[in-house]
C-alpha positions as CSV (number, residue, x, y, z in Angstrom):
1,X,137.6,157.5,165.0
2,X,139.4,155.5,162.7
3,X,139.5,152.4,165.0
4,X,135.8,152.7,165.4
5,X,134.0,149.8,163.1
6,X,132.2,151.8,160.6
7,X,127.8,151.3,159.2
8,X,128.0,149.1,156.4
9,X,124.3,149.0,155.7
10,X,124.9,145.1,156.1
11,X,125.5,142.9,159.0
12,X,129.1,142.0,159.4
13,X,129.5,137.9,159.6
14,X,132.7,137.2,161.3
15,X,133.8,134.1,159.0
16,X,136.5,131.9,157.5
17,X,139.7,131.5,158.9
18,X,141.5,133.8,161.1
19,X,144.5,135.8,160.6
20,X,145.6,134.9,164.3
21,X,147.8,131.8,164.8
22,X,148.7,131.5,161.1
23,X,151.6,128.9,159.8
24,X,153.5,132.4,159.6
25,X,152.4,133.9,162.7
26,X,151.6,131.6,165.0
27,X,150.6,132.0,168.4
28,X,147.4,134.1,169.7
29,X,148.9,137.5,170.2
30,X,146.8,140.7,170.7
31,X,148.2,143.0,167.8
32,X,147.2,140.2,165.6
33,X,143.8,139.8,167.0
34,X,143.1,143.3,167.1
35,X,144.1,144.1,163.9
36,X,141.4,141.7,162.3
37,X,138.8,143.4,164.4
38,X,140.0,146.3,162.6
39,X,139.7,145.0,159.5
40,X,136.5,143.8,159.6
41,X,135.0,146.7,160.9
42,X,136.3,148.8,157.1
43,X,133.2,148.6,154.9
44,X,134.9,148.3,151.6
45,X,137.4,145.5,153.0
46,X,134.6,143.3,154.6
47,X,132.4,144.4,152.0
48,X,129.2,142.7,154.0
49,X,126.4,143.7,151.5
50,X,128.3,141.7,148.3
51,X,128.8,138.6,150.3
52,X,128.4,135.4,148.3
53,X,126.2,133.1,150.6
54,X,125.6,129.3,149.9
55,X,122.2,127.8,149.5
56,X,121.1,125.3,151.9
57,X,119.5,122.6,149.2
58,X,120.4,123.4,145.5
59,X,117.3,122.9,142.8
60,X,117.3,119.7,141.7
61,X,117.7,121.1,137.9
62,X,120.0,124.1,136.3
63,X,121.3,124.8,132.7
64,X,124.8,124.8,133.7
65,X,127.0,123.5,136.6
66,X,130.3,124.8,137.0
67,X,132.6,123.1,139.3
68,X,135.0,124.9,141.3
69,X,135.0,128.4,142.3
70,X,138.7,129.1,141.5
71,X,140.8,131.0,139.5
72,X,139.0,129.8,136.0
73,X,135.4,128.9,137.6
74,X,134.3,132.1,139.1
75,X,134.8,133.4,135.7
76,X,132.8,131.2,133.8
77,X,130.1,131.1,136.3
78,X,129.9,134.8,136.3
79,X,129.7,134.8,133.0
80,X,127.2,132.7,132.2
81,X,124.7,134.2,135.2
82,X,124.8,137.6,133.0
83,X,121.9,136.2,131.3
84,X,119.1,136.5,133.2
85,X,118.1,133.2,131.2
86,X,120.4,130.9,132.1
87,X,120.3,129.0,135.7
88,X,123.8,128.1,137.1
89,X,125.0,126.2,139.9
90,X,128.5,126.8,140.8
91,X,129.7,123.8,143.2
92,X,133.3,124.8,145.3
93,X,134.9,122.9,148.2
94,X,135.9,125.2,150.2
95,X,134.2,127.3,152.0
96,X,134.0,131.5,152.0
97,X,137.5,133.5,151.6
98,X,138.5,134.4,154.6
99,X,138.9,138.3,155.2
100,X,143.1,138.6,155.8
101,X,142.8,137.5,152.2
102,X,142.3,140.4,150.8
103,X,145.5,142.2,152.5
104,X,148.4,142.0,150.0
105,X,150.8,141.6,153.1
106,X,148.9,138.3,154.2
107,X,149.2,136.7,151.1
108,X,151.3,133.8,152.7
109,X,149.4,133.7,155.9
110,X,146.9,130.8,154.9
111,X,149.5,128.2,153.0
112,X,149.0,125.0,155.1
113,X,146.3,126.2,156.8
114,X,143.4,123.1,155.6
115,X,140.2,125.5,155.1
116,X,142.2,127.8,152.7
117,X,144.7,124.9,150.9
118,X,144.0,121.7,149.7
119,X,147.6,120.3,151.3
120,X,148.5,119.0,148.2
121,X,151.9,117.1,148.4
122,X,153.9,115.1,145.1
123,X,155.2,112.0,145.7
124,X,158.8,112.5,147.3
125,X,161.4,112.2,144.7
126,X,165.0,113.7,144.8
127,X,163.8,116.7,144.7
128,X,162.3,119.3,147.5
129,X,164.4,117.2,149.5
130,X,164.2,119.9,152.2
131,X,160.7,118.8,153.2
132,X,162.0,116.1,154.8
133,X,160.6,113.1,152.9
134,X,157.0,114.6,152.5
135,X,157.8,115.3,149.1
136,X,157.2,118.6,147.2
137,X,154.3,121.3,148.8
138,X,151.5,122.9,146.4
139,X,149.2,125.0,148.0
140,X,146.1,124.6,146.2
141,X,143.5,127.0,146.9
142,X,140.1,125.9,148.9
143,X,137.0,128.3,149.0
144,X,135.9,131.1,147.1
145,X,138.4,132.5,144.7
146,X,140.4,128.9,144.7
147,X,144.5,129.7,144.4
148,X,143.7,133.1,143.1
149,X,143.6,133.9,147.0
150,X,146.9,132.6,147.8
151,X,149.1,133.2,145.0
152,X,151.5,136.3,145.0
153,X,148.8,138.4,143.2
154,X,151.3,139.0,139.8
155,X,150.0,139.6,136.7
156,X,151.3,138.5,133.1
157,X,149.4,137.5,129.8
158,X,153.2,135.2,128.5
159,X,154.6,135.7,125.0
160,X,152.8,135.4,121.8
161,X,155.1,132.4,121.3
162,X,153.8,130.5,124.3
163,X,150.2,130.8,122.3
164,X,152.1,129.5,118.9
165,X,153.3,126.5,121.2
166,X,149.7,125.6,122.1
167,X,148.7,125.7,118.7
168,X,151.3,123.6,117.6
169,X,150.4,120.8,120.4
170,X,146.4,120.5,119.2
171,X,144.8,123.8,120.2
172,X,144.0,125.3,116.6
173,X,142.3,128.5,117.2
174,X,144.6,129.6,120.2
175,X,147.1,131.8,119.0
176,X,148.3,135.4,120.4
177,X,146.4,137.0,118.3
178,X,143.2,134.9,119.0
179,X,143.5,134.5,122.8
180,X,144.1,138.4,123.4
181,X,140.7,139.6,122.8
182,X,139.6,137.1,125.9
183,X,142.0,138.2,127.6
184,X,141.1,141.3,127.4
185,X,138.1,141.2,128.4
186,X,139.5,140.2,131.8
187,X,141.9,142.7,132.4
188,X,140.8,146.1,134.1
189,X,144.7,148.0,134.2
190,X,144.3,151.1,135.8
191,X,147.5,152.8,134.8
192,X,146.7,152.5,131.2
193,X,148.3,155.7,129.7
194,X,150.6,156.0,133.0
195,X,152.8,153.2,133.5
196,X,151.9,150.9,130.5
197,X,150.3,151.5,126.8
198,X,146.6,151.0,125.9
199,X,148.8,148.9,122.8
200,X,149.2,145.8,125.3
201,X,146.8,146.4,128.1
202,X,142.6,147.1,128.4
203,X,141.4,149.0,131.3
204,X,137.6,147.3,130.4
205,X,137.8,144.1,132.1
206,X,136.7,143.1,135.5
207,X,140.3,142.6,137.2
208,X,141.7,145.5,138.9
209,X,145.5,146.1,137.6
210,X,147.9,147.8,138.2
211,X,151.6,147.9,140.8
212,X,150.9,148.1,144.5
213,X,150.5,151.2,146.7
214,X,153.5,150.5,148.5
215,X,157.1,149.5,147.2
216,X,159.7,149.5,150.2
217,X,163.1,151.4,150.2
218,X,165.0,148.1,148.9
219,X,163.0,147.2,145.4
220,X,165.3,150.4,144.2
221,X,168.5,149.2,145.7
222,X,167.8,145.7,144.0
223,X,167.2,147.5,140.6
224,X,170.4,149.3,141.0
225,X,172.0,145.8,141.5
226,X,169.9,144.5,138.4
227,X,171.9,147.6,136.3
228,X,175.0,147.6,137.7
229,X,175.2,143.4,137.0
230,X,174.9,144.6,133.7
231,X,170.7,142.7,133.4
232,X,167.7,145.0,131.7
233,X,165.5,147.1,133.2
234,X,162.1,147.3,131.9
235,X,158.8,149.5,132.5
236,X,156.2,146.8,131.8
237,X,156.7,142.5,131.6
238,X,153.9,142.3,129.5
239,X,155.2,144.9,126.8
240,X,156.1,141.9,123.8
241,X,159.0,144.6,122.6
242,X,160.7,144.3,125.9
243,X,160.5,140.7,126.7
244,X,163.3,140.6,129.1
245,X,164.4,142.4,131.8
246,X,163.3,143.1,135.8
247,X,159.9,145.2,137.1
248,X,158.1,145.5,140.1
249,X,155.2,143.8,138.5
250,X,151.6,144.6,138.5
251,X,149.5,142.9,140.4
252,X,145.6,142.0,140.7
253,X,144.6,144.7,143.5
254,X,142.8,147.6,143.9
255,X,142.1,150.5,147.2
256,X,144.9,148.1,148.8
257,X,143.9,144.8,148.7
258,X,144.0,141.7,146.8
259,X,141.5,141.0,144.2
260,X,140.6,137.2,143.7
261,X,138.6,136.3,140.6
262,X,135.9,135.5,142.9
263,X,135.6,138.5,144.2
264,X,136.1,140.7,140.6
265,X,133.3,138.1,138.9
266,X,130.5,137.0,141.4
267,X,127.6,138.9,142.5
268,X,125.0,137.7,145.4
269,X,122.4,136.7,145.5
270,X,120.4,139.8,145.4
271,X,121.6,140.8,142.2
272,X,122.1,138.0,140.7
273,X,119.5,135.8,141.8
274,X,120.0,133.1,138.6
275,X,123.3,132.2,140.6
276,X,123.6,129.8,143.1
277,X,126.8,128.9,145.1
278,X,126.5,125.9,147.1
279,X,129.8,126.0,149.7
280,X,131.5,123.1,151.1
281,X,130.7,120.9,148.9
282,X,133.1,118.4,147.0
283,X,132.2,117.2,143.7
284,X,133.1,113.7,143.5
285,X,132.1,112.6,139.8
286,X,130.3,113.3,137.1
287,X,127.3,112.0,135.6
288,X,126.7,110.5,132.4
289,X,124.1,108.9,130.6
290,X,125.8,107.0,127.4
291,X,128.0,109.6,126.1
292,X,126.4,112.3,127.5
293,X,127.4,114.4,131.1
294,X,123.9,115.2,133.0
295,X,124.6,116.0,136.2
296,X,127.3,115.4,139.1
297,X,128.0,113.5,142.5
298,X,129.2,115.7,145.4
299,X,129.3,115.4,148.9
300,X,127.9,118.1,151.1
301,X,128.9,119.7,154.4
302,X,127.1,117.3,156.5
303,X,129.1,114.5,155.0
304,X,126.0,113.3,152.4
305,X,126.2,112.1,149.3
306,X,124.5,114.2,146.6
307,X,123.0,114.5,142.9
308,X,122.4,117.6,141.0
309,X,121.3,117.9,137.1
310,X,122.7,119.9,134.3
311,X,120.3,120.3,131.7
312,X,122.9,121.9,129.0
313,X,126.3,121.2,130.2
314,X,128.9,120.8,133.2
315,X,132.0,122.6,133.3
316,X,134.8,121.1,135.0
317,X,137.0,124.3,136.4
318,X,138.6,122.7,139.5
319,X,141.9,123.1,138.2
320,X,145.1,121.3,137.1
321,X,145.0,119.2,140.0
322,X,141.1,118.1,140.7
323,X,139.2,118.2,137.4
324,X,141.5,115.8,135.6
325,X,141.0,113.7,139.1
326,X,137.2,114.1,138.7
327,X,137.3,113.2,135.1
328,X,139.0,109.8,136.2
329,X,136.7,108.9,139.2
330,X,133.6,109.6,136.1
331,X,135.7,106.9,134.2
332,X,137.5,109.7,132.0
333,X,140.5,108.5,131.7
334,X,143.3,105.7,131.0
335,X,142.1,102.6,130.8
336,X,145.2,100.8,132.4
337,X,144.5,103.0,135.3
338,X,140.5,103.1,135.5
339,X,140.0,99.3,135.5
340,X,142.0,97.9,138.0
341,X,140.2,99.9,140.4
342,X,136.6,98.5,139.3
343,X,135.6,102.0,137.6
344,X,134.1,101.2,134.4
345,X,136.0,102.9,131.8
346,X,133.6,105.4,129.7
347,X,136.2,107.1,127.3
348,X,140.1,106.1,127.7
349,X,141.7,108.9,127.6
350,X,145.2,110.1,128.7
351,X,143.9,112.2,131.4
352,X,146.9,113.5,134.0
353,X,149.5,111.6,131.7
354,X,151.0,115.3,130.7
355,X,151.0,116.9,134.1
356,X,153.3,120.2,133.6
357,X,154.9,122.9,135.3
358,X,157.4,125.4,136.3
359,X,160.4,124.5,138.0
360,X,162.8,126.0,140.1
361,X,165.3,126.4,142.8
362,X,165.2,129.0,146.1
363,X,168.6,130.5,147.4
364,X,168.7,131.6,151.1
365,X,170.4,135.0,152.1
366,X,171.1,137.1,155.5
367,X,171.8,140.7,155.1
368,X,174.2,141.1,158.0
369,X,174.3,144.3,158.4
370,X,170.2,144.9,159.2
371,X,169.2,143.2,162.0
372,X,165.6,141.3,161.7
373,X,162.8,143.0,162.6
374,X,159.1,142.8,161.8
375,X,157.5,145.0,159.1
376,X,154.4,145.2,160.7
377,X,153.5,147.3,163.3
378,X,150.9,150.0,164.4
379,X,152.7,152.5,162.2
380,X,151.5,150.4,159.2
381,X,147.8,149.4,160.4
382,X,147.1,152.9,161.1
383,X,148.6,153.9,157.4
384,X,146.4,151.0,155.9
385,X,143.3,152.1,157.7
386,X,143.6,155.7,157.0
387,X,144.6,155.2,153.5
388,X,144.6,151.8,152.7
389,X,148.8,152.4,151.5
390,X,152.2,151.2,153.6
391,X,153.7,148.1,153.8
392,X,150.3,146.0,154.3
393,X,149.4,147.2,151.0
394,X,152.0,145.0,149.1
395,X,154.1,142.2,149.1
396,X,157.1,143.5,150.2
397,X,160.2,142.9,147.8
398,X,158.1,139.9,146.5
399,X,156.6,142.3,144.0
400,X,159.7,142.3,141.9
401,X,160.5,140.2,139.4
402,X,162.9,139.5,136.3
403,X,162.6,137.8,133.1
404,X,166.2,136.3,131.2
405,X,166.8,134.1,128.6
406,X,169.0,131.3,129.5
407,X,171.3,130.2,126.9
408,X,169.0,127.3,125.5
409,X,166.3,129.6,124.5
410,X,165.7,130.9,121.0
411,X,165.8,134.5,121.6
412,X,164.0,135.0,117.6
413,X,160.8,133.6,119.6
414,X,160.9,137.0,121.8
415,X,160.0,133.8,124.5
416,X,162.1,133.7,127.8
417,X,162.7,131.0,129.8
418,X,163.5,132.0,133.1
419,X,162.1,134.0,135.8
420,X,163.3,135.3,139.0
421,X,161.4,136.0,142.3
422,X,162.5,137.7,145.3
423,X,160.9,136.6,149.0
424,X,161.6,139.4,152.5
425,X,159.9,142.4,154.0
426,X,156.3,140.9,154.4
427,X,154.1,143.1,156.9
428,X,152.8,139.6,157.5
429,X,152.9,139.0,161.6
430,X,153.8,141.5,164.8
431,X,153.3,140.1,169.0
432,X,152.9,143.5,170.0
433,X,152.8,146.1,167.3
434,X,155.9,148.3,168.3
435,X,158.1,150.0,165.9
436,X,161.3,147.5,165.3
437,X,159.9,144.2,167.2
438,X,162.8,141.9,167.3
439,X,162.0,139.1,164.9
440,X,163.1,134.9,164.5
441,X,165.3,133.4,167.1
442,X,168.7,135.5,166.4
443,X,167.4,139.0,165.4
444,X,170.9,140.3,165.8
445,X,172.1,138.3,163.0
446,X,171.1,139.9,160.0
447,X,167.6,139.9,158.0
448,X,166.3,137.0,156.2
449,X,165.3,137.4,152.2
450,X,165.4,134.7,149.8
451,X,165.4,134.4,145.9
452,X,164.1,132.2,143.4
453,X,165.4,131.2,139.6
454,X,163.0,129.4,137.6
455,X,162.9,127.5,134.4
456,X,159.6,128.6,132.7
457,X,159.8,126.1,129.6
458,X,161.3,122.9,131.3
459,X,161.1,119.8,128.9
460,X,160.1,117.5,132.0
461,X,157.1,116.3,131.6
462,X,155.0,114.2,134.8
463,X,151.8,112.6,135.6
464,X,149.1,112.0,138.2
465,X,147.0,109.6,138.9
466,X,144.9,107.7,141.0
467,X,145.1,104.3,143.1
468,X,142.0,104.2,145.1
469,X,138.2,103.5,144.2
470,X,137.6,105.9,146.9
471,X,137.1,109.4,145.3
472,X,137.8,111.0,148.1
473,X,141.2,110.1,149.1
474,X,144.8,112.0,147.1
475,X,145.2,111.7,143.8
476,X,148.8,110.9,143.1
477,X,151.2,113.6,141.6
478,X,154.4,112.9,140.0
479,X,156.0,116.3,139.2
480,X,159.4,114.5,137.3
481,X,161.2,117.3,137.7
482,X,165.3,117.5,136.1
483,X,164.3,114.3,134.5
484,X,165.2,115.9,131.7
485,X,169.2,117.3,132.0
486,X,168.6,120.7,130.3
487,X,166.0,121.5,133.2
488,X,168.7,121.5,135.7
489,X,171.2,123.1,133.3
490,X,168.3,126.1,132.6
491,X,168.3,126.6,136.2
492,X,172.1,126.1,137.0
493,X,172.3,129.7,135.3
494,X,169.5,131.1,136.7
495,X,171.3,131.0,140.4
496,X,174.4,132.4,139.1
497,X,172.3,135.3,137.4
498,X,171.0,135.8,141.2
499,X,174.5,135.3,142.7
500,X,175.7,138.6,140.1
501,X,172.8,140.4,141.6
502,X,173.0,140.1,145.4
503,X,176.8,140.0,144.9
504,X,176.8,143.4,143.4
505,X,178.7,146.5,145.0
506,X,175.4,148.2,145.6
507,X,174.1,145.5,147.7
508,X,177.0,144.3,149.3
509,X,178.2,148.1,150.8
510,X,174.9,148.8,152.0
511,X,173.8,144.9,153.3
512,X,176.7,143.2,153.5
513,X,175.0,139.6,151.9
514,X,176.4,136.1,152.8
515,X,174.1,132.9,152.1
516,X,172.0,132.0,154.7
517,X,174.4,129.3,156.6
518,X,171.8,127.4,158.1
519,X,169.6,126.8,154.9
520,X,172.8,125.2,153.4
521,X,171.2,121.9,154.6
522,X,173.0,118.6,152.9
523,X,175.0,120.8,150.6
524,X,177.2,122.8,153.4
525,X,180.4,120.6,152.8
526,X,180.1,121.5,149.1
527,X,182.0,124.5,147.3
528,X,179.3,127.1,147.2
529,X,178.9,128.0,143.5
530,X,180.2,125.2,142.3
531,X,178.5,122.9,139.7
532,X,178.2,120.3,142.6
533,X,176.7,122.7,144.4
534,X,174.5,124.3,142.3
535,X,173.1,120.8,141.8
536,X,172.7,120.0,145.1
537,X,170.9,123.3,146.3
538,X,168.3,123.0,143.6
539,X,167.5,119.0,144.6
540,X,167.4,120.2,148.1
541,X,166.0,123.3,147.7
542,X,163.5,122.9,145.3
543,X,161.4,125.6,144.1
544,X,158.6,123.9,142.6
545,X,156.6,126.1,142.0
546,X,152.6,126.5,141.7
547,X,151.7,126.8,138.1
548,X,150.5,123.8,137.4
549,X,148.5,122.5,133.9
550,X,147.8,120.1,130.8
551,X,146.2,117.5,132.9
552,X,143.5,117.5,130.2
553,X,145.2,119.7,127.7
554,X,143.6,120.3,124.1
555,X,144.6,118.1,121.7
556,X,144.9,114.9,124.2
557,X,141.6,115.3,125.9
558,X,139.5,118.0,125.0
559,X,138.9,119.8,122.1
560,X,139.9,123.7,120.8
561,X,136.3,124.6,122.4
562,X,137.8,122.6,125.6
563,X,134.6,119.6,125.1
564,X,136.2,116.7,126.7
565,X,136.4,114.6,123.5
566,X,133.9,112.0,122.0
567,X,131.2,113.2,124.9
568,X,128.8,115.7,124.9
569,X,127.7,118.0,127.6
570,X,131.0,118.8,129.3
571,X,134.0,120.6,129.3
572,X,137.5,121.4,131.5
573,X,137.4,124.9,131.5
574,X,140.7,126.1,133.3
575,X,144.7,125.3,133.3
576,X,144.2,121.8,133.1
577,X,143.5,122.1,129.6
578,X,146.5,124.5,128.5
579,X,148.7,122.3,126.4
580,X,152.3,124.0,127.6
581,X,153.6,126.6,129.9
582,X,152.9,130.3,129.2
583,X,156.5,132.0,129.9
584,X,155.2,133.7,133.1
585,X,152.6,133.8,136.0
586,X,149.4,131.5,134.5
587,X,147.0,133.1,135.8
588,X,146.4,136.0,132.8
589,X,146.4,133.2,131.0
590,X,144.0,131.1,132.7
591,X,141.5,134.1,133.1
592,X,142.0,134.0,129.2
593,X,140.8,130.9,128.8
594,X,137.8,131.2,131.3
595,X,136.4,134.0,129.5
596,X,136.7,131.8,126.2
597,X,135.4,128.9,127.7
598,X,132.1,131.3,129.0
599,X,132.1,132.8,125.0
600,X,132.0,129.0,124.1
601,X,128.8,128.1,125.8
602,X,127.0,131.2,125.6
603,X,127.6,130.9,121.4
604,X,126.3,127.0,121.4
605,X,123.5,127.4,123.7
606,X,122.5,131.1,122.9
């Protein structure tokens, strides 16, 4: 019976937030609860026998501690546990993934939700001025897998250019042509020979590639629209001869569900037993005796303060946001910042003085002539349980995306510099699961989708920092977005590239689109399209993204073999030390870099 919950060989542990009462779904209805039971009871979803468990006390020695189980850190760590030699410690915040994770359709389900994200907020600004004063929102991901299990799953390595950029900031050795190899190592693309060539892609790695099982009936009325406004249309984003154009992007996933790096790299205990994880734990600082790292602070789950030693070196891999943070609270950092606080000042470096990013604006549309209903219902659990395929196998129209160049980009560098997202359709929440629930407050009104044009090489650049002695309180983020005027100029064209599209015939006949009047906010008095407009909407509207980096980039604080420079025993092993912006979604590249970063250590200590 396929409702039944199935032998697993393992017992199931019921763990880690729960699907039901989610920011997006909130309130504890039945379908919802039912349909996790359902989910945990699928073997190769709940996956029981490779669960990662923490130890209770770690040793009070190991060869290598990475902190942060994320994105970049459960790479390194699984890296370096391949020899049977090595001891390694990997230290994470958060606690284990929880299982709606792993649905494609859930992928917004655990933003806000303080297990899962970290809450970041910037400093309010005028921009995201939607939010109401609590300045701009960054989910950061907390637990196992870090934002890997929150981001929109899409997969892209950037241009060769990007790699030339890095170069040219400090990071000799990081070119296309040097990085690729890494990154190849990462990437498993199962349509190799199918969709995309062998030229561009490996099917070797340890990340399951490839588009989703499911691609609803609109992602081919939207590339008509993308033709008929007279925009590309391209087979593969990561093909360097077609640089620009629009795809349904592949994605990190596999048998229907979302693979997190955490999942793709780590093994338990029981095969790995060189491994430790140690859960729920914060690492606070890092150790150092003279110029050399030794060990870190953290504070445990019961709320105790901690040591653990590193006898070859610690790897900082808690991303943009936290390692250059940690680095600071170690006395890492600028002087002007470390000493009024009382932390003596080991190294003055400008740690979190190039914070970068992409940067964007989201435009809100109804289509009148569907009313809203939800996308998930039992129709769609029973197709994902039977054959792991339907709408809970995706992300809806989010799985599309488009690459232009706006007209300051050099289009010699094959490098563009905007990128388009598209947001409706998500299997993501039903009260009751019947076919064509009603949905929102005014279901008759048309169906809710929204778009986003962003600028991928903005030349804003902000900072963080800190203001407290008290390691664990905020850091400080200043994001400085349209600081510079071309930023806002970039993106200016990027919402009139998405007002051609949604304004074409094909859309229009078939949806009849108008802009969402009642996400018009401050700017409703204003000419829509107009340059005061356009303005407005992207100060209000913000998109500002998630793609943070070069909080400790190469050639400012660390090295080309990412050492944190003039110490020994330590490295920042994840975006934070990316000099600039790859023109896409960062995490290909930051999987790059973690797999270089584990090459490092295992050449200087092999």
């Amino acid at each position: 019976m396929v409702l039944a919950p199935q032998d697993c060989g393992c017992p199931i542990i019921e763990e880690g937030p729960s699907l039901v009462n989610s920011p997006v779904c909130p309130g504890n209805f039945l379908f919802m609860i039912l349909l996790e039971q359902y989910l945990w009871g699928r073997c190769d979803i709940s996956t029981p026998c490779k669960r990662i468990e923490s130890v209770d006390q770690p040793k009070e020695a190991y060869d290598f501690i990475v902190v942060g189980a994320g994105a970049a850190g459960s790479i390194v760590a699984g890296r370096l546990s391949e020899d049977s030699n090595s001891d390694v410690l990997l230290i994470e915040g958060g606690g284990q993934s929880p299982l709606g994770v792993r649905i494609p359709s859930f992928y917004r389900t655990f933003w806000g939700n303080e297990d899962v994200d970290w809450g970041v907020r910037t400093v309010p600004a005028d921009y995201c001025l939607d939010q109401g004063g609590k300045g701009c929102q960054w989910p950061l991901g907390k637990g196992l897998g870090g934002t890997s299990q929150l981001n929109g799953m899409m997969y892209h390595r950037g241009h060769p250019a990007d790699y030339d950029d890095w170069v040219a900031l400090g990071a000799e050795g990081w070119s296309w042509d040097e990085i690729k190899p890494f990154m190849d190592m990462a990437e498993g693309n199962k349509q190799v020979g199918t969709l995309v060539s062998g030229e561009y892609h490996s099917d070797s790695g340890k990340m399951p590639i490839q588009t989703f099982a499911h691609q609803p009936g609109p992602i081919n009325d939207m590339k008509q629209a993308v033709k008929e406004a007279g925009r590309p249309l391209i087979q593969d984003m990561n093909n360097p001869n077609t640089p620009e154009g629009f795809c349904v992007a592949q994605a990190f996933n596999a048998d229907g569900q979302r693979y997190t790096t955490a999942r793709a790299y780590l093994e338990p205990k029981s095969v790995r037993p060189n491994l430790d994880v140690k859960l729920n734990s914060v690492v606070t600082r890092v150790l150092f005796d003279g110029d050399r790292a030794y060990g870190v602070e953290y504070i445990d789950e019961n709320c105790i303060k901690r040591t653990v030693n590193a006898t070859k070196e610690v790897i900082l891999s808690a991303g943009a946001l936290n390692s250059p943070k940690i680095l600071m609270y170690s006395g890492v950092g600028p002087r002007e910042v470390l000493e009024p606080l009382g932390i003596p000042v080991l190294e003055d470096l400008p740690v979190g003085k190039t914070l970068k990013n992409h940067c964007g604006a989201t435009l809100y549309f109804l289509l009148t002539a569907v009313n809203n209903t939800e996308a998930l219902d039992w129709n769609a659990l029973t197709d994902y349980l039977l054959k792991r395929e339907g709408p809970m196998s995706s992300t809806g129209i989010t799985q599309f995306t488009g690459l232009l160049y706006s007209s300051y980009a050099n289009r010699s560098l094959l490098q563009p510099d905007l990128q388009f997202f598209f947001n409706g359709l998500y299997a993501e929440c039903s009260k009751t699961g019947v076919i064509g629930e009603k949905a929102g407050d005014c279901p008759n009104a048309g169906y809710n989708v929204s778009a986003n044009a962003v600028a991928l090489l903005p030349r804003s650049v902000g900072w963080m920092t800190i203001n407290s002695s008290d390691p664990t309180d905020p850091a400080l983020y200043f994001p400085n977005f349209f600081s510079h005027p071309d930023d806002m100029a970039m993106i200016k064209e990027g919402l009139l590239h998405l007002r051609d599209i949604f304004y074409t015939e094909t859309l229009q006949e078939k949806y009849k689109i108008v802009l969402d009047p009642t996400q018009l906010g401050d700017c409703e008095e204003l000419d829509a399209w107009s340059d005061e407009w356009l303005e407005c909407i992207i100060r209000y509207h913000t998109d500002p993204q998630n793609h943070q980096l070069g909080t400790a980039a190469m050639g400012l604080v660390t090295n080309p073999q990412l050492q944190v420079l003039n110490l020994r025993g330590i490295r920042v092993c994840d975006a934070a030390a990316m000099p600039s912006q790859p023109t896409g979604n960062p995490q290909g590249a930051i999987m790059g870099v973690a797999e270089r970063c584990a090459h490092f250590l295992k050449e200087a200590w092999k």
